[in-house]
C-alpha positions as CSV (number, residue, x, y, z in Angstrom):
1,X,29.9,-34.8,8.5
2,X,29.9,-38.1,7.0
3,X,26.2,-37.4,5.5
4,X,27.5,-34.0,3.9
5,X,30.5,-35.5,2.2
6,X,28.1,-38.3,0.8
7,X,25.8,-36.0,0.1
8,X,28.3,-33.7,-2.0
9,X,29.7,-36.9,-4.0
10,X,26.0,-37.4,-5.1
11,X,25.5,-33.9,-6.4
12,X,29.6,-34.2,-8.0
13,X,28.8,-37.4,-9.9
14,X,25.5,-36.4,-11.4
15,X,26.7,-32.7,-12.6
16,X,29.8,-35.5,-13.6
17,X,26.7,-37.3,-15.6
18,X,25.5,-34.0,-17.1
19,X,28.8,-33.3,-18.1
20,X,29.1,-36.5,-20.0
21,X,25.6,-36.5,-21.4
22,X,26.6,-33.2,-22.6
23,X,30.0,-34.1,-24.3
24,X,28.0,-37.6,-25.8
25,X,25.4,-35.3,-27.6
26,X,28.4,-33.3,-29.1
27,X,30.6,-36.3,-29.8
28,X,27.3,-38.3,-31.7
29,X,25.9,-35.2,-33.2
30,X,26.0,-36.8,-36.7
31,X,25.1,-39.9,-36.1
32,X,22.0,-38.6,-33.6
33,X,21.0,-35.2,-35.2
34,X,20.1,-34.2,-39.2
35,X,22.3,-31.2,-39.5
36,X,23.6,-30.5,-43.3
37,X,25.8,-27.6,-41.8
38,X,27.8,-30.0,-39.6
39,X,29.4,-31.1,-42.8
40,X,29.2,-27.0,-44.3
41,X,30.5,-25.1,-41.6
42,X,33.5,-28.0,-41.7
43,X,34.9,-27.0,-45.2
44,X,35.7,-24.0,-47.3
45,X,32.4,-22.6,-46.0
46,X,33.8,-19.1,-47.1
47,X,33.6,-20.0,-50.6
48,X,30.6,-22.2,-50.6
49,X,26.4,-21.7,-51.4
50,X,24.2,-23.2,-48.4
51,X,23.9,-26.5,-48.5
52,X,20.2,-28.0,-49.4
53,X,18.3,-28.5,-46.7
54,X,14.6,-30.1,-45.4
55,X,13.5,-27.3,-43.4
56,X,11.1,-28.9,-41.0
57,X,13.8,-31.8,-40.4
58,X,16.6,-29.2,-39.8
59,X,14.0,-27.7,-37.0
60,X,13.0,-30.5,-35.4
61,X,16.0,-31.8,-35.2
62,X,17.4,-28.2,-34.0
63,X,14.5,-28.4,-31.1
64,X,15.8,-31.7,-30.4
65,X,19.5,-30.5,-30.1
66,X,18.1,-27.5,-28.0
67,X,16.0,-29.6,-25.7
68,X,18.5,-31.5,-24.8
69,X,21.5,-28.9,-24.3
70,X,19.0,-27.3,-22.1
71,X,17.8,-30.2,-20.2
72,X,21.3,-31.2,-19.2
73,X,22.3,-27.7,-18.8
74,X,19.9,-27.0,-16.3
75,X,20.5,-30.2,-14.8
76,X,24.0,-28.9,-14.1
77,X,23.0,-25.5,-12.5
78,X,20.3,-27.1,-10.3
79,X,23.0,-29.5,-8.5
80,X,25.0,-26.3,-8.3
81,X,23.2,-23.9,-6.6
82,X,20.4,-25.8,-5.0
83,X,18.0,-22.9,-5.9
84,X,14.6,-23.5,-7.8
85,X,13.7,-20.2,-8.6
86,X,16.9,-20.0,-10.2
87,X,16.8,-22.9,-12.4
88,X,13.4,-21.5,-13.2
89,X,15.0,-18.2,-14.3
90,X,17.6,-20.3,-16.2
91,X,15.1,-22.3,-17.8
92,X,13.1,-19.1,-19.0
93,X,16.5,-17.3,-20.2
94,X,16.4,-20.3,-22.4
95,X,12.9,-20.7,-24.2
96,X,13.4,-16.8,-24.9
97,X,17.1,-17.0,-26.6
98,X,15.5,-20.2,-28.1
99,X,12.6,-18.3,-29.5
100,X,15.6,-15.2,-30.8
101,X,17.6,-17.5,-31.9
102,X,15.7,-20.2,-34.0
103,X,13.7,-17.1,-35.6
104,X,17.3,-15.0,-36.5
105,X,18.5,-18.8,-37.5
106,X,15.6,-19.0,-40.2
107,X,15.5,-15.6,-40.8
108,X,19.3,-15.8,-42.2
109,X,18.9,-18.7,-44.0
110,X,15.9,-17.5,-45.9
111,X,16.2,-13.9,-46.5
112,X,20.3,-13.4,-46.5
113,X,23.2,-15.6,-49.1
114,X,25.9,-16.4,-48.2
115,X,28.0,-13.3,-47.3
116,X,25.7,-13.8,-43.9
117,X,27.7,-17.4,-43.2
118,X,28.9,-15.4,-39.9
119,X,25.9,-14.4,-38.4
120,X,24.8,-18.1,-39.7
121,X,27.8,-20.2,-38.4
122,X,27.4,-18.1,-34.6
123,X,23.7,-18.4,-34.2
124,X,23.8,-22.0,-34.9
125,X,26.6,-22.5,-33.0
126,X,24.4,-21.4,-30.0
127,X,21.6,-23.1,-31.0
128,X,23.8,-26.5,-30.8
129,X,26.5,-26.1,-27.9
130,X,25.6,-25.5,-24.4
131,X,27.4,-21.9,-24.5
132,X,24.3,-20.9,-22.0
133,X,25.8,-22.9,-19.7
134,X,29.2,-21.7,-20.0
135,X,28.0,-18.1,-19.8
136,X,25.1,-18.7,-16.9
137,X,27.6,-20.8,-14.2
138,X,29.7,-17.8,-13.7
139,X,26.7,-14.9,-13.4
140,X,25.0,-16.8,-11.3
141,X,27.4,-17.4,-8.8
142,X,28.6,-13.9,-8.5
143,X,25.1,-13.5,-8.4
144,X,24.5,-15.6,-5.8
145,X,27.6,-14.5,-3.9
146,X,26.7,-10.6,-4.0
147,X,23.5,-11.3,-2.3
């Protein structure tokens, strides 16, 4: 008994680390990520052109972002549920909304003006906040608790 309840305090503090790694990348994001629509998406973006932009430091630093949202992310589900092939599955569900998202991302940015500022300001938003997470906790557990 005493193992189990040491054991669970273990898993609790580090999906408590995750959590805190995951609010520190949000809390930091300007200081640790190149992001010129941090500072658009905060003001009259309505009314507003995009803001100029170095594309291949906007994506790297997007990848970065990513990376580490996902890292932590699955982290979190891991301690969770215990279950490999499910963090696998997670982790794949990932690369491919990465690979959507990054490409619809670009796409809006090069091919649309500004009327698209929506469709910009939500697929960024996914791009930079773990919303996965949020969205994959849930489904997996009823998941998990259907089978």
């Amino acid at each position: 008994m005493q193992l189990k309840q040491t054991n669970n305090w273990i898993v609790y503090s580090l999906v408590g680390f995750c959590l805190v790694a995951l609010i520190f990348i949000r809390l930091y994001e300007t200081q640790l990520f190149y992001d010129p629509f941090l500072v658009y998406f905060k003001n009259d973006y309505l009314n507003l052109p995009f803001p100029e932009y170095d594309t291949f430091l906007l994506l790297l630093n997007l990848i970065s972002r990513y990376f580490f949202n996902t890292f932590f992310s699955l982290a979190i589900i891991f301690l969770l549920f215990k279950d490999f092939q499910l963090t696998k599955f997670a982790a794949f569900l990932y690369f491919f909304f990465f690979i959507i998202l990054i490409f619809l991302f670009f796409g809006v940015l090069s091919f649309f003006d500004e009327q698209s500022n929506f469709l910009l300001f939500y697929v960024r938003r996914f791009l930079i906040q773990p919303l996965f997470l949020v969205l994959f906790i849930p489904a997996f557990y009823f998941q998990k608790k259907q089978s």
